[in-house]
N, C-alpha and C positions, 0 to 999 in steps of 0.2 A: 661893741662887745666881742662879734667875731674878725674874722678879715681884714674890714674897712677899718674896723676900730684900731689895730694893732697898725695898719699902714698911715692912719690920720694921726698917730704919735710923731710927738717929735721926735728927729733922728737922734737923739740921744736918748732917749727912753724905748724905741723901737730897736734898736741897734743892743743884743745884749752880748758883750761881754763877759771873758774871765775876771775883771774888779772894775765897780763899779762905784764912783765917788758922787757924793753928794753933803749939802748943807744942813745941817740940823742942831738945832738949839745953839747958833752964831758959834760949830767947832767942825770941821772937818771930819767926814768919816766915810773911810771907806768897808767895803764889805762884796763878798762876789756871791752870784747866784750857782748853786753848784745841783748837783744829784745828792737826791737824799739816802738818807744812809739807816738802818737800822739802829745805828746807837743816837739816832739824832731824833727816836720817836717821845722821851722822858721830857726831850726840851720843847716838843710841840707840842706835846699834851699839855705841858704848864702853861702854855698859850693860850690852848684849849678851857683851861679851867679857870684861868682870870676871866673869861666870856662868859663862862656857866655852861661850856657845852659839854654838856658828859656826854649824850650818846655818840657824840661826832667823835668820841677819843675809839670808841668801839668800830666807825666806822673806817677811821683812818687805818689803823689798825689790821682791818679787813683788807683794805684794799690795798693797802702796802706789802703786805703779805701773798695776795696775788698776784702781781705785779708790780715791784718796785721803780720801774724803770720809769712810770710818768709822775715822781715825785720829786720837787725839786724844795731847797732851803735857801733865806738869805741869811748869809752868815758874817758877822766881824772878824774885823783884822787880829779880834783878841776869841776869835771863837764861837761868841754868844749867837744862838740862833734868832733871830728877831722878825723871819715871817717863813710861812710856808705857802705852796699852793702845789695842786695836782690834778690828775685826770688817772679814768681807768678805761682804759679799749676794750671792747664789751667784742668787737669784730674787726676787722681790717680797714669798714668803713665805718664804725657807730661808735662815739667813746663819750664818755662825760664829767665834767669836771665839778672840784666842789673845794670844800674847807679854803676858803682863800684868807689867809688871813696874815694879820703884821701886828705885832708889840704897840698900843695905843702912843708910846713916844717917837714913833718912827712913822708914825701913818704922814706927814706930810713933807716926805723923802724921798719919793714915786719908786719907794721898794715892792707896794704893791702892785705898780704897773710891771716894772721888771720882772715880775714873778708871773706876772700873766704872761707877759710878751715870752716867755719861756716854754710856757705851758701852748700857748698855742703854734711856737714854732714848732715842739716835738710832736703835737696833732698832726700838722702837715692839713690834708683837703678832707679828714674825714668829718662826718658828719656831729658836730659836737653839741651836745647837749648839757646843760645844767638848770638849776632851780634858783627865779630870783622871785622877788617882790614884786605885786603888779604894776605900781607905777616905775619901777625902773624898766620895763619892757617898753614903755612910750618916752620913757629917755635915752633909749638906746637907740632909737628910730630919730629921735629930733637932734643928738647931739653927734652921732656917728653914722650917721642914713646907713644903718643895717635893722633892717626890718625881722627880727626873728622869729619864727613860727611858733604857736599857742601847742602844748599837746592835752593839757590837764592844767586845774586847779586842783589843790589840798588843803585842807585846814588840819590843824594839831589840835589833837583831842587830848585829855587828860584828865585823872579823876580814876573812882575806883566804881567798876563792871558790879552789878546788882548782878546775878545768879539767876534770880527769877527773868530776867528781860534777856536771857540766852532759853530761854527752854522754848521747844515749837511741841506744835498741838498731833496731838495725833503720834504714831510711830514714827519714829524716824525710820528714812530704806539705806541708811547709810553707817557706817562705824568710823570712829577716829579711834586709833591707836598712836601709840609713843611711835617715834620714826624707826627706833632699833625691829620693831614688826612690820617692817614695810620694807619697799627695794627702795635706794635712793636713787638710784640710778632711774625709777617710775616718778620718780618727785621733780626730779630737775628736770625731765622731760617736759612734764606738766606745767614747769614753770618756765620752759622756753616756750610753750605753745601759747601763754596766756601773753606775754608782753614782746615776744616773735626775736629778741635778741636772746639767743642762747649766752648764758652769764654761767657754768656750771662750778668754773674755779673760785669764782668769789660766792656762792651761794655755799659751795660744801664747805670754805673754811668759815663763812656766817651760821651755818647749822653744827659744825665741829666744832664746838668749843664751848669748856666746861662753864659759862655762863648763859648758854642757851637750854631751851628746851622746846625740842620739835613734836607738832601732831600732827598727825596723817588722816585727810578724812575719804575712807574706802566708799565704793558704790560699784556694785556685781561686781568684782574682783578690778577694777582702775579706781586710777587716783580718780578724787573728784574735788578737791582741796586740801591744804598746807596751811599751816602759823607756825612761827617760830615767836617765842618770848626773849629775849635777851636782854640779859641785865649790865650796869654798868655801874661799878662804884654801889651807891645803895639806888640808882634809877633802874625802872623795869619798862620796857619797849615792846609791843607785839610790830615786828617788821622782817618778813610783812604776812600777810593774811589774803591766801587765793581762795576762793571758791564759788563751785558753777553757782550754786543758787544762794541765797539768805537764810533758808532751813541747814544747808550745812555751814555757814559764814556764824551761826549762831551757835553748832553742835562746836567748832572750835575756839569761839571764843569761852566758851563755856568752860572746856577743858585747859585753856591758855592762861583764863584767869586763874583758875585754883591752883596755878604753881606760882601767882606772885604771893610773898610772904604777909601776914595778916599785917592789917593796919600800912601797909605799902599801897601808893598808888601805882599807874600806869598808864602810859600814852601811847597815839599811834595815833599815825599820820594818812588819814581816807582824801581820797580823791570827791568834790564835788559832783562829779558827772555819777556818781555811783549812789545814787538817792537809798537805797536800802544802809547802803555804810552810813550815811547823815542819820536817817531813822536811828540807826543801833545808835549812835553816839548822842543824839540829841535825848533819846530816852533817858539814857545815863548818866547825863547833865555835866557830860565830857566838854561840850564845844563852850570855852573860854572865849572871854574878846580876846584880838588878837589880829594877825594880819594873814590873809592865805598867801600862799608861794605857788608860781606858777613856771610849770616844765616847760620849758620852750629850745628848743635845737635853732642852728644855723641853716640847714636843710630841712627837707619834708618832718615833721616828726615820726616818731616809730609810734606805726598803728596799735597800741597796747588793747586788749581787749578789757578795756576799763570796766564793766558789767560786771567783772569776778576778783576786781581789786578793792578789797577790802581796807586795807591795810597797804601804805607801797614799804620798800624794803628799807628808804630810807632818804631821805634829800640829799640828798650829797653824790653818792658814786651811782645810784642805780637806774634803771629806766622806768623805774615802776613803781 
């Protein structure tokens, strides 16, 4: 998956080129692996959407926008885009990659290998992280002896938030307000303190943008919790969801759910180790079969203070 993986290719799939030839469906095609481009985001969304992944077009999206520079496309000699992959550098040493994907008629053209082998030459030695499947963490160990480190599991919840199973007993000591009442600049703080890689460029264009909507939850004048809602298409996502205890984890879901439109469901993606997020979601009769995804980095994982993750920001670009 890391390193090993990329050096145990063959030299011709290791070795990436300006064009890049190969056989598929008994005709010659060639195609090069290039940097991706802003007008080249319409043809990976349609990627995106023959998958069914709507929130991953939000994500990409995101994280293109913060930095374009670790997205790459394979493109035809006639144009056509036919896979993408990318990574986002969270620090000089910590970055993480996601949406790997190819055109299902192309998938056995090793354009998806080229597209990795891209993505991890422009990493270089930092410390890279992504989200796969659990048994592919023990195929990565048996088939490329790269042992990659556990940080979290998650499961995806879905399903629509009961009203009654966010109230807590007693007063609350705490307020959530809209984020326009609040400093933002106290919010990303909060949220580099909880998962320890400061992210503030891809968090302010994930909370700027008119298909979000952020709440802030106060205690004695500090943050003491965040949720953003963000929609996609007609899909609604709470990602992600910080806070210190479950009495305020509940004052924001509370207020996150009331801004998805009636009769609209919503999802969000909790971390296992965080048994109060299980609780909220198994009440609500969110947690569907399904298969959990698990964080895993090349290096140590990044110590996330899982306790106050409710909600992570999203599978794909983020640490949390």
């Amino acid at each position: 998956m890391f390193s090993t993986f990329v050096r145990r290719l063959p030299r011709s799939t290791a070795a990436i080129g300006p064009l890049t030839k190969c056989l598929q469906s008994e005709r010659q095609m060639s195609y090069k692996i290039r940097q991706m481009q802003h007008k080249d985001l319409p043809a990976v969304n349609k990627i995106l959407e023959s998958e069914k992944w709507v929130m991953e077009k939000a994500y990409t999206e995101c994280a293109f926008k913060t930095d374009p520079t670790g997205f790459f496309v394979a493109e035809k000699d006639d144009g056509e885009i036919i896979g993408s992959h990318g990574y986002l550098s969270h620090t000089k040493d910590v970055a993480t990659m996601g949406l790997w994907m190819v055109k299902k008629e192309y998938r056995n053209s090793n354009v998806g290998l080229q597209l990795y082998g891209k993505v991890h030459q422009a990493v270089g030695s930092s410390n890279l992280g992504t989200f796969v499947w659990p048994y592919y963490q023990e195929k990565i160990k048996e088939e490329h002896g790269v042992k990659p480190n556990k940080a979290y599991m998650t499961w995806y919840n879905y399903g629509h938030i009961d009203q009654r199973t966010c109230e807590n007993k007693g007063k609350e000591d705490f307020t959530v307000v809209p984020i326009g009442q609040s400093n933002l600049s106290d919010v990303l703080n909060y949220d580099t303190d909880i998962h320890k890689v400061a992210r503030k460029d891809y968090m302010r264009n994930w909370i700027d943008h008119d298909k979000s909507r952020t709440y802030v939850a106060m205690r004695d004048g500090k943050v003491c919790g965040y949720g953003v809602l963000r929609s996609q298409d007609s899909y609604n996502q709470i990602a992600p969801l910080y806070a210190d205890d479950k009495k305020v984890a509940k004052g924001l879901f509370r207020h996150l759910a009331s801004e998805v439109p009636s009769g609209e469901k919503v999802g969000f993606s909790s971390p296992f180790e965080n048994s109060s997020a299980t609780e909220f979601a198994a009440v609500n009769k969110m947690m569907k079969p399904g298969i959990p995804l698990i964080m895993i980095y090349k290096d140590d994982p990044v110590d996330v203070d899982i306790d106050k993750v409710y909600a992570v920001s999203s599978n794909s670009f983020g640490t949390c």
